[in-house]
Structure formats: structure tokens, C-alpha cells
N, C-alpha and C positions, 0 to 999 in steps of 0.2 A: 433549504434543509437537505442531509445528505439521506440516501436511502440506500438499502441493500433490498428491498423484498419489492415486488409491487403490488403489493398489500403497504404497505409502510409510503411509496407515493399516492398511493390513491387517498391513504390519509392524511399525508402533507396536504395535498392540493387541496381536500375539504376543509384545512383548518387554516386557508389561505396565507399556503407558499407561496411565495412570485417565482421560483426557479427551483430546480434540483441539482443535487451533484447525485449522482449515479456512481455506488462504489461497488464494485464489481472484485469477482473474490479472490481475482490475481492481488491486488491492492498488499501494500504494506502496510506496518505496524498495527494500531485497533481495528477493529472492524464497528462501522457504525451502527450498527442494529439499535432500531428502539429497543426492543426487550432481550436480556442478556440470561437468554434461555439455555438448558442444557441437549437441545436437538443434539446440538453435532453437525448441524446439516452445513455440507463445504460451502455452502452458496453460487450464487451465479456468475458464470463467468459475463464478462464484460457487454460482452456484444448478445447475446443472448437478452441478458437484464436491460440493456437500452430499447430493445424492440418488445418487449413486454410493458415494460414504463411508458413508452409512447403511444401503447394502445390504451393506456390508463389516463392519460392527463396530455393535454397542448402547450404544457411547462414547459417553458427553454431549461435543455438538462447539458450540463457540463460533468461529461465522460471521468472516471476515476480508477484507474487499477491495472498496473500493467502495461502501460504503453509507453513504449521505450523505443519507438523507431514513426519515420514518417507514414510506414505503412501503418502503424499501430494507430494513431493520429487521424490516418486518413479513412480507416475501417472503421473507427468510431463516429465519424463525423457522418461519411456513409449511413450509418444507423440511427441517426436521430439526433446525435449531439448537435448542439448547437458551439460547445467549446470542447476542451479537454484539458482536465487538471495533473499534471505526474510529480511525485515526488521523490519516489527511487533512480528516476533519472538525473535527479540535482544534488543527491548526497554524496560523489564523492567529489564536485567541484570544488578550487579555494574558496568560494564564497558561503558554501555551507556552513552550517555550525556544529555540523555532525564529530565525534572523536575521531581523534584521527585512527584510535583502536577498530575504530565502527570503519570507517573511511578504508581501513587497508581489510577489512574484513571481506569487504564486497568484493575486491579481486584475489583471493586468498585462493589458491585449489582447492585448499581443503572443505571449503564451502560448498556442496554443491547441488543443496537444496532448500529450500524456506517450507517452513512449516505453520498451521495454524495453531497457536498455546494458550493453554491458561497461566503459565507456570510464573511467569514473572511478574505480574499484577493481578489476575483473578477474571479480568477480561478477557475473550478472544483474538490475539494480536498475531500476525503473522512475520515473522521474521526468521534468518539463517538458525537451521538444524545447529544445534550445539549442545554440549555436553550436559547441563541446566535442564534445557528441553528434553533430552531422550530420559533421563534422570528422572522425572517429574510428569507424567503422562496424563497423570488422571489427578491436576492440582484442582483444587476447587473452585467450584462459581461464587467467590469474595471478595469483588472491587469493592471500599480500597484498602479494605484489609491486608490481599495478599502484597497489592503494591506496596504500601507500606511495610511491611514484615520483610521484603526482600530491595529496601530501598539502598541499607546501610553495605549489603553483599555486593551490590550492584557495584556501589561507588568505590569498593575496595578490590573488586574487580578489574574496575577500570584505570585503579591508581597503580596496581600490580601488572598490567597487560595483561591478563588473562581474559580470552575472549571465551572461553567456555563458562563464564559463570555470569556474563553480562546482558542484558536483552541488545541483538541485531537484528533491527525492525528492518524490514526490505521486502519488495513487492517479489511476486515470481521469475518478474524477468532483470534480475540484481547484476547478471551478469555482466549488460550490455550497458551498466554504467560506465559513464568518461569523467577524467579527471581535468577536462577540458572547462574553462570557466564558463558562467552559465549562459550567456549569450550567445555563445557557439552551440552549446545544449539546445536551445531555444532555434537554435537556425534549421539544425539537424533535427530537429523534430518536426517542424513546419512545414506541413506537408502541401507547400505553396508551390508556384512554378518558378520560382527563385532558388529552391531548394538544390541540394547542391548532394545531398548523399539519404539514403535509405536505412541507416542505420547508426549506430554511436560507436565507431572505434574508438579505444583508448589512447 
């Protein structure tokens, strides 16, 4: 099960989880939260939330949000992970399935920050500051209402090139993605003694 709170593993582990993913609140695109509340609250960051969740439970937890480099990799594992899951580090690879409008977005200047939204589904999602987003501040808590109401914009968005009116789901650190296919990604991340670099150049 994935969590954000440790409140939310301490109740996995009662309703017998066998493992955790631990999403930490660099993370891209939704944010897992069981309950899809109006706090507001940014959530925890990464490494923080894995030594809180290991004083909650002896669940093997695999690391989620943010970690875009061997050091990122190796601070998580450091804290408790037993793995680490990234997925903004795989989106602008040829093997992704991401748009290529999404794909040239993450090295764009003009991007040069991710935000957390309700605005293009009704969820908490985080993804590239964009035009939609700063538009839309205070969009409602109505999954899947708002997702659907802004499904048909999306895709005409997408068919236009226009990246300000699209959701670019991307974790915090979007910058340090590589267009390098994903097995090099995988190498560079690996924060083994084979390791060969500390970071993702493009």
C-alpha cells in the first residue's frame, strides 16, 4: 500500500500490508493520501516520512518522491528503505510513454517550478507551474468530476501544443531528468559501487 501520513501506515500495517511505498511530497503527479481532505497541508518530505514510518511498522518500505540522483537513492535507503521507486526520472526517456509536449516540457526554461493542484482533476497532483494552474488556484475537491469536466481541454491542448492548458505531472526535482534510455537512468541511479556518476546529465 502506498502512504503519505504515518497515521495512514500505521493503518496499512493493522489491516495487514506486507510492504509500503512511502510517497514523500517531492513526488509527482496524484498524491496518494487515503482521504482527499481540504488541509492543504504540503506533506512530508521524503526522508523525513521514512524515519517516522519506521518507527511505526517493521514493513519493508520502498522510497517514493523525488529522487533523481545516486545520492537521492542512497539517503533514502540510508533511512529505512529497503528499495526506491522514481518516476520523474523516467519520463523523458525513449521508452516512456509520456507526450512528447510533456517530455520537452521538463527541460523547457520556462518551467521552473512544480506545484501541488487541484485544478485539473479535483485531486492533489503535483506537476509544472503552468498557465491552468496559476488560473485556477482555489479549483475544488471533485474527483472525478473535475477530471472529467477538464478531460476534453486536456486533449485539445495536447493536439494544439499548448502546454499551458495541459496537466505536466513532474516530481520536484524534474529538472535533473535525462533523455538517456532507461537502463542508463537505472545505472545512474544506483547508488552501488559500480556506479559510475552522481547525478543525471542530459
Amino acid at each position: 500500500m502506498t502512504v503519505t501520513e504515518p497515521v495512514e501506515a500505521a493503518l496499512a500495517a493493522a489491516r495487514g500490508a506486507d510492504g509500503l511505498c512511502v510517497q514523500g511530497a517531492g513526488a509527482g503527479a496524484h498524491r496518494s493520501a487515503f482521504a482527499d481532505d481540504s488541509r492543504g497541508a504540503p506533506g512530508y518530505p521524503l526522508l523525513r516520512l521514512l524515519r517516522h514510518v519506521r518507527q511505526e511498522t517493521g514493513l519493508p518500505l520502498v522510497a517514493a518522491g523525488g529522487i533523481m540522483s545516486q545520492q537521492d537513492a542512497a539517503a533514502a535507503l540510508a533511512a529505512g528503505a529497503a528499495a526506491v521507486q522514481c518516476g520523474t526520472a523516467f519520463l523523458r526517456c525513449p521508452e516512456s510513454g509520456a507526450h512528447p509536449l510533456h517530455k520537452a516540457a521538463l527541460a523547457d526554461p520556462r518551467f521552473t517550478r512544480t506545484a501541488i493542484t487541484r485544478a485539473f482533476s479535483g485531486r492533489p497532483a503535483r506537476g509544472l507551474v503552468n498557465r491552468f494552474m496559476l488560473d485556477h488556484p482555489d479549483a475544488p475537491r471533485a474527483y472525478p468530476e473535475i477530471n472529467s469536466a477538464t478531460r476534453p481541454l486536456r486533449a485539445a491542448a495536447v493536439a494544439a501544443g499548448d502546454v499551458d492548458r495541459t496537466s505536466l505531472w513532474a516530481g520536484e526535482g524534474f529538472r535533473a531528468a535525462t533523455a538517456r534510455p532507461a537502463a542508463e537512468v537505472v545505472e545512474l541511479l544506483w547508488p552501488g559501487p559500480t556506479s559510475r556518476n552522481t547525478s543525471l546529465p542530459g
